[in-house]
C-alpha positions in Angstrom: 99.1 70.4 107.2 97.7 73.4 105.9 99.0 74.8 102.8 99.6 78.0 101.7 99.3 79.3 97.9 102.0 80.6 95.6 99.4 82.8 94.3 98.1 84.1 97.7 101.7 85.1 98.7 102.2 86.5 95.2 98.8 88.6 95.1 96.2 90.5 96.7 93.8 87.3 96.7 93.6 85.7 99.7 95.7 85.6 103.3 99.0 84.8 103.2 98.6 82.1 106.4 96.0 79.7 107.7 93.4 81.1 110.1 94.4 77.7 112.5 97.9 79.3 112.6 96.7 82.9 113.2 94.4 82.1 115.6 96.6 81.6 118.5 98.3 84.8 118.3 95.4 86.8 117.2 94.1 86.1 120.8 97.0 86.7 122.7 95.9 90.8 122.2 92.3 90.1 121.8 92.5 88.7 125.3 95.0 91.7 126.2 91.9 93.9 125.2 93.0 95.1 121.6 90.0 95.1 119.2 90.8 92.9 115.6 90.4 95.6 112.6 89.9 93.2 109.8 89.0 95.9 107.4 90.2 98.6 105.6 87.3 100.7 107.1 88.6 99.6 110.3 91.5 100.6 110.5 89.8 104.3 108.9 87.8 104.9 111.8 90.0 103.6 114.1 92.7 105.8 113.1 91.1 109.1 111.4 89.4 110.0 114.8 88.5 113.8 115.2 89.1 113.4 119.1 91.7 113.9 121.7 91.9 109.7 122.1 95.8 107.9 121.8 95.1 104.8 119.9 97.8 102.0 120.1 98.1 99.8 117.2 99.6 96.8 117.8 100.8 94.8 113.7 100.6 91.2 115.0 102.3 88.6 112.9 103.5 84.8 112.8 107.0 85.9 112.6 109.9 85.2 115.8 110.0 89.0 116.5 106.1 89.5 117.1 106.3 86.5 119.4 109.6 87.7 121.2 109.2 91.0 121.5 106.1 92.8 119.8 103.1 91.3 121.4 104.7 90.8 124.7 105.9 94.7 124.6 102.3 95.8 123.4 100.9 93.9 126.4 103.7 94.9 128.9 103.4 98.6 127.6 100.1 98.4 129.3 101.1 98.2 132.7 101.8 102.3 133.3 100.2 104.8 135.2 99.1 106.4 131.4 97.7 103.7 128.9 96.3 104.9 125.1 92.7 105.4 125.1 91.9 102.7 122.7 93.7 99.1 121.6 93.9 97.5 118.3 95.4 95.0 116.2 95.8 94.1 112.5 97.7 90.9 111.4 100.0 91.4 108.6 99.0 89.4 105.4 95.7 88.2 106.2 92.8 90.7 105.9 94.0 92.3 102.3 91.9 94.6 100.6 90.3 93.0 97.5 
């Protein structure tokens, strides 16, 4: 089973889950058509655009209430006459800044 640090929970040092955890619900968007920002300068340029474009970002997690109702809604939120321009994601807890 993986394990998961005291220190990474605790500091900036590592992510807070196991990537074979993530993984699953990091393609659930990915598949939706959200791009992964894994970096800080990712989520810059995705978000400090000098252009007209509606960017939906979509905070992913392991938690009950991503599974339940914030990945489905992103997804379902995609079936409109009017969509954003672009899609991403960023998982909270596992792509921290060093």
């Amino acid at each position: 089973m993986p394990q998961i640090s005291l220190n990474s929970l605790m500091a900036n040092d590592g992510p807070s889950y196991s990537e074979i955890i993530v993984k699953p619900y990091r393609e659930e968007l990915v598949q939706a058509g959200f791009e992964q920002l894994l970096t800080p300068e990712d989520v810059e340029k995705a978000l400090n655009r000098q252009d007209d474009k509606i960017v939906l970002v979509a905070l992913n997690s392991v938690c009950g209430c991503s599974a339940r109702v914030g990945r489905p809604g992103a997804i379902l939120s995609l079936f409109n006459k009017v969509v954003p321009d672009m899609l991403v994601t960023i998982f909270a807890g596992m792509e921290k800044m060093q």
